[in-house]
DOTORMAR-741128 format. One record per residue: z, x, y of N, C-alpha, C in turn. Coordinates in pm, whole numbers, plus 50000, padded with zeros to 5 digits. Each point is the difference from the previous one (the first is absolute). Layout:
{nup->Z | neast->X | nnorth->Y | caup->Z | caeast->X | canorth->Y | cup->Z | ceast->X | cnorth->Y} $
...
***
This chain:
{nup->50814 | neast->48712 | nnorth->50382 | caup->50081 | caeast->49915 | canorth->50085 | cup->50071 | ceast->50087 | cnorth->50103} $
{nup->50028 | neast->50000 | nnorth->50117 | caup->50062 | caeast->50026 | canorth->50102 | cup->50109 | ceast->50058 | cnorth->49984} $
{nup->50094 | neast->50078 | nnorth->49979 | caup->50122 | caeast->50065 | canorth->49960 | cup->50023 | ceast->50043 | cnorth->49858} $
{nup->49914 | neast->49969 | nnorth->49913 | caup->50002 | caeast->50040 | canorth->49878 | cup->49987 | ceast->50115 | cnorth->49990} $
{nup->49989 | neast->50127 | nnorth->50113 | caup->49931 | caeast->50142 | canorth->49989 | cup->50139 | ceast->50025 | cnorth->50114} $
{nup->50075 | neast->50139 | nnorth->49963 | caup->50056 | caeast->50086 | canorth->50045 | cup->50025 | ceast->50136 | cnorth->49995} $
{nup->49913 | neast->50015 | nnorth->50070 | caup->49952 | caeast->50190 | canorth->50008 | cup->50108 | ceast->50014 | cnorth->50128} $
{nup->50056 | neast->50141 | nnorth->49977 | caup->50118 | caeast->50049 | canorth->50149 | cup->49932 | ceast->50207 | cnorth->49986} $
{nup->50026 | neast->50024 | nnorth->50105 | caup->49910 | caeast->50166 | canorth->50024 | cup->50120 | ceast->50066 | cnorth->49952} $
{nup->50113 | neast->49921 | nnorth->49899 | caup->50138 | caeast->50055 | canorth->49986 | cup->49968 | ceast->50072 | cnorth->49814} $
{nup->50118 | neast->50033 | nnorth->49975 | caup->50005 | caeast->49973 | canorth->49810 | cup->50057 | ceast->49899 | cnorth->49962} $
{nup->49954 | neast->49924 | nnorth->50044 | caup->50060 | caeast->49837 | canorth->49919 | cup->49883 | ceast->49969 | cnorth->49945} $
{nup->49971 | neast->49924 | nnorth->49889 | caup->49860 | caeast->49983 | canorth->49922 | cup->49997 | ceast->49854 | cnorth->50061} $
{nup->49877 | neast->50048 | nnorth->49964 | caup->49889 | caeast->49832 | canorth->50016 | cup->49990 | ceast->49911 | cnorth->49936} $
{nup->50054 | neast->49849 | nnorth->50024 | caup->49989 | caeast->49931 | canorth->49916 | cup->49851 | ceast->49857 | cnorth->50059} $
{nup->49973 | neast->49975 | nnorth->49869 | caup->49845 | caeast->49910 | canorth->50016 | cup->50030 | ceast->49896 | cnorth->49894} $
{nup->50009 | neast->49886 | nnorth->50045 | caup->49981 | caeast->49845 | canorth->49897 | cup->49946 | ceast->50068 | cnorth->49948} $
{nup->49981 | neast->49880 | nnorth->49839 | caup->49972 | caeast->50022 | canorth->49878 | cup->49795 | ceast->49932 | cnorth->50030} $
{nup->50032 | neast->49903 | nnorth->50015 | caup->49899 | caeast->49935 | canorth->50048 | cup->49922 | ceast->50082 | cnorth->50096} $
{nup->50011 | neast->50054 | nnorth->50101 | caup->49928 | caeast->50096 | canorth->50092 | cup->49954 | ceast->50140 | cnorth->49882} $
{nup->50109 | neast->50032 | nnorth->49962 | caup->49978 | caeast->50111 | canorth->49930 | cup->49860 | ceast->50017 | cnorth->49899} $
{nup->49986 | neast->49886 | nnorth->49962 | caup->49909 | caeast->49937 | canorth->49881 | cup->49850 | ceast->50032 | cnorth->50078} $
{nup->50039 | neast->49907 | nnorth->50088 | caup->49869 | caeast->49962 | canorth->50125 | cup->49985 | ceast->50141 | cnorth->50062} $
{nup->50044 | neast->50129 | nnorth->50021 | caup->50005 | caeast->50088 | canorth->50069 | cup->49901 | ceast->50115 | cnorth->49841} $
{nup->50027 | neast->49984 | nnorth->49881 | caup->49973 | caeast->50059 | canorth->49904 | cup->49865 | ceast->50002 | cnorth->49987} $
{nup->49979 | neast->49881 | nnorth->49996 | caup->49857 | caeast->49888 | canorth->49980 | cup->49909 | ceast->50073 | cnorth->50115} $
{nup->50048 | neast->50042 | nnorth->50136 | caup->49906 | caeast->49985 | canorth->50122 | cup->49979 | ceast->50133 | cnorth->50001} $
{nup->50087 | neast->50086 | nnorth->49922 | caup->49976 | caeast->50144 | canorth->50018 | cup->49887 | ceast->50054 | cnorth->49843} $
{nup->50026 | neast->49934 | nnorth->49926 | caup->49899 | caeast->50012 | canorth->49879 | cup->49856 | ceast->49952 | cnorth->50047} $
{nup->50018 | neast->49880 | nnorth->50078 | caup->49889 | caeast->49965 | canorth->50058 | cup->49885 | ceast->50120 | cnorth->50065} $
{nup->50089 | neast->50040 | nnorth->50081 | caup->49968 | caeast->50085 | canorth->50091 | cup->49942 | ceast->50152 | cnorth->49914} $
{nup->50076 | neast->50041 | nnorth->49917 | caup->49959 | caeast->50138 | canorth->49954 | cup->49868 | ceast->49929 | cnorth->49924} $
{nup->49950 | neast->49896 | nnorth->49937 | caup->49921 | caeast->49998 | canorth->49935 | cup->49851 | ceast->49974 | cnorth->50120} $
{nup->50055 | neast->49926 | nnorth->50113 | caup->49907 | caeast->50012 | canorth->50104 | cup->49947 | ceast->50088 | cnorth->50051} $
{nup->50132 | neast->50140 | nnorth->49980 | caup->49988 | caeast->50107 | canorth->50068 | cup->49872 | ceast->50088 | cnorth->49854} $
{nup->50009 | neast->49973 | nnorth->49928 | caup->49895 | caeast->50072 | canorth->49853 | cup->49885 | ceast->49922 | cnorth->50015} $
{nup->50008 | neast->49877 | nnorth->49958 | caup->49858 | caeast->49939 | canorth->49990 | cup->49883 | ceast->50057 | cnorth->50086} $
{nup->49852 | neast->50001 | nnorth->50010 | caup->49892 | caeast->50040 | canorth->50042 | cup->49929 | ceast->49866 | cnorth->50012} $
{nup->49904 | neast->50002 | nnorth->50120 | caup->49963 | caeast->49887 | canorth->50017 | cup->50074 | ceast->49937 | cnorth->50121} $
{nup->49934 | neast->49820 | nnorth->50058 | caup->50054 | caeast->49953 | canorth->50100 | cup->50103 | ceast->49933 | cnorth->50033} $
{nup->50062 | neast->49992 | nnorth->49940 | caup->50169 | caeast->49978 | canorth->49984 | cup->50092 | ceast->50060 | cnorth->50001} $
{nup->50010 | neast->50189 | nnorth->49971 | caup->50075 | caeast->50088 | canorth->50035 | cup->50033 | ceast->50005 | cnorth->50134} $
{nup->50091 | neast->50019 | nnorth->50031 | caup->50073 | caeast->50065 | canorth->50105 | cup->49884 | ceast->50103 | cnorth->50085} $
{nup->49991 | neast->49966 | nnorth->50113 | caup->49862 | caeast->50087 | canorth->50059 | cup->50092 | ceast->50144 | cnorth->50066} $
{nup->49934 | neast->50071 | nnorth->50061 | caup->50048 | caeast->50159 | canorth->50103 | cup->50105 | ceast->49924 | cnorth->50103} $
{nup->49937 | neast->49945 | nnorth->50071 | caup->50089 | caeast->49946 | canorth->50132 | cup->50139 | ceast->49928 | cnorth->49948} $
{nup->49974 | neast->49880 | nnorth->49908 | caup->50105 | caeast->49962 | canorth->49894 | cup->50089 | ceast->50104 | cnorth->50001} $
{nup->49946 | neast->50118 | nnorth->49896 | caup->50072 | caeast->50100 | canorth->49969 | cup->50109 | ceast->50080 | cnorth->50080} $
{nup->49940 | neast->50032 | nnorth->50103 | caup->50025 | caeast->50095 | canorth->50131 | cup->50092 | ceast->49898 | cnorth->50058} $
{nup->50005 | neast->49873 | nnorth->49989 | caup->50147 | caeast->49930 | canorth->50070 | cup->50081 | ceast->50031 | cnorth->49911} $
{nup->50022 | neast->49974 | nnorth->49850 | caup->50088 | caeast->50003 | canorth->49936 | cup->50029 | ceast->50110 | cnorth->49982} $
{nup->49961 | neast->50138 | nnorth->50035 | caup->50074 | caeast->50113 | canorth->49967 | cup->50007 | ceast->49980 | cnorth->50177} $
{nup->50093 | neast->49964 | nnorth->50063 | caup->50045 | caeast->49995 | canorth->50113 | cup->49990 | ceast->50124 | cnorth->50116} $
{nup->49889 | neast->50063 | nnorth->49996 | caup->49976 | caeast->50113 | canorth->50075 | cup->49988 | ceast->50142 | cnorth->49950} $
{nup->50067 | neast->49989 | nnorth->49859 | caup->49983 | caeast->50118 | canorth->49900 | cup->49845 | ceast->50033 | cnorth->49959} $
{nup->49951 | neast->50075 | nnorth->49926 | caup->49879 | caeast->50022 | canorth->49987 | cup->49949 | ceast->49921 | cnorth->49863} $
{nup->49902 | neast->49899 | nnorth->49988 | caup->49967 | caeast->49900 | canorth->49900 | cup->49992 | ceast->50042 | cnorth->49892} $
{nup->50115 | neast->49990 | nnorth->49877 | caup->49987 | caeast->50023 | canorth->49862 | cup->49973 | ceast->49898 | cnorth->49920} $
{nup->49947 | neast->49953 | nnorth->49955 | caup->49969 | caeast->49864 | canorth->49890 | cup->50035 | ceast->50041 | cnorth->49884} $
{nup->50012 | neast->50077 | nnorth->49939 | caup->50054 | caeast->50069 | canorth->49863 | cup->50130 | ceast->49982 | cnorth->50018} $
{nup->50048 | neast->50047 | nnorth->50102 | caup->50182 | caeast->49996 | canorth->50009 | cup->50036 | ceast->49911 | cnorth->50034} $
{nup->49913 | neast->49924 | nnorth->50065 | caup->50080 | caeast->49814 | canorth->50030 | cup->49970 | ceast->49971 | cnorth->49884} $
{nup->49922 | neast->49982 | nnorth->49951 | caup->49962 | caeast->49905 | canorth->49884 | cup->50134 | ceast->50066 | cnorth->49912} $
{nup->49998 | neast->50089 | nnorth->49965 | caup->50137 | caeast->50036 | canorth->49885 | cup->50148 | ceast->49980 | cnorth->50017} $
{nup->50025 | neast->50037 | nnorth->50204 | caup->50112 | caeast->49932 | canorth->50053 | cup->50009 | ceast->49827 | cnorth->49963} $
{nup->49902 | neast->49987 | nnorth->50050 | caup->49982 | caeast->49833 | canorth->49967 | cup->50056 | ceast->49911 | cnorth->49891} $
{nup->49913 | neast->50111 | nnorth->49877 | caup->49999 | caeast->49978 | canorth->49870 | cup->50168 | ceast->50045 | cnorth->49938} $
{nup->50025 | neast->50088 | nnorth->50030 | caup->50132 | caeast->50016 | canorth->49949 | cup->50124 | ceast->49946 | cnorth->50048} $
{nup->49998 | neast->49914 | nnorth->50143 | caup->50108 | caeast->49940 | canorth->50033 | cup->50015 | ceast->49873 | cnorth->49976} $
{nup->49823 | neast->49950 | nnorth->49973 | caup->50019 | caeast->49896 | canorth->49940 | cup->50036 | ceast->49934 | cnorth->49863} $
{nup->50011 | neast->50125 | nnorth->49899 | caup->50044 | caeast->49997 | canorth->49854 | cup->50140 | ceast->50041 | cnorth->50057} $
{nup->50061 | neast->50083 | nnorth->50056 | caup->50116 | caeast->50034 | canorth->50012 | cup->50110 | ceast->49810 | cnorth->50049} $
{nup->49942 | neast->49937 | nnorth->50090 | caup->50049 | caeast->49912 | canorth->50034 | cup->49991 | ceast->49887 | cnorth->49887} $
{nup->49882 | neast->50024 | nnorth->49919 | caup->50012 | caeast->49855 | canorth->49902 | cup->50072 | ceast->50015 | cnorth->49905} $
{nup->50021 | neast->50169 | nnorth->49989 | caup->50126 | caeast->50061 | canorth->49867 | cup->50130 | ceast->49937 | cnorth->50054} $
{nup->50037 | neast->49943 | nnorth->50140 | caup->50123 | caeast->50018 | canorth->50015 | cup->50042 | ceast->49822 | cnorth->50010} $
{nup->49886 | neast->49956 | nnorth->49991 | caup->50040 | caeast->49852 | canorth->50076 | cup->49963 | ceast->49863 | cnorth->49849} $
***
């Protein structure tokens, strides 16, 4: 939802609905398992190469970033 997310470039922490938070857990588990699977449903190179935003394409380290923020967020919510 629209204001439910407040990130600042400050040290004030971030706060995220409960409900988003859930939905945010879900899309990132999604994702690391997209990012593993083999076959035509994985996450392709070009895929890849957007989501590491200009960095050089790791699929091992997204998939585990992925994977661990999304257990980290369902631990908390």
């Amino acid at each position: 939802m629209p204001g439910s997310l407040t990130i600042s470039h400050h040290e004030s922490a971030s706060v995220l609905d409960h409900a988003d938070a859930e939905r945010l857990a879900t899309v990132l588990a999604e994702l690391a398992y997209l990012l593993e699977i083999p076959g035509p449903n994985r996450v392709n190179e070009a895929q890849l190469a957007l989501l590491c935003e200009g960095r050089a394409p790791d699929r091992a380290e997204l998939a585990h970033w992925s994977r661990a923020l999304a257990t980290q967020l369902k631990g908390r919510v």
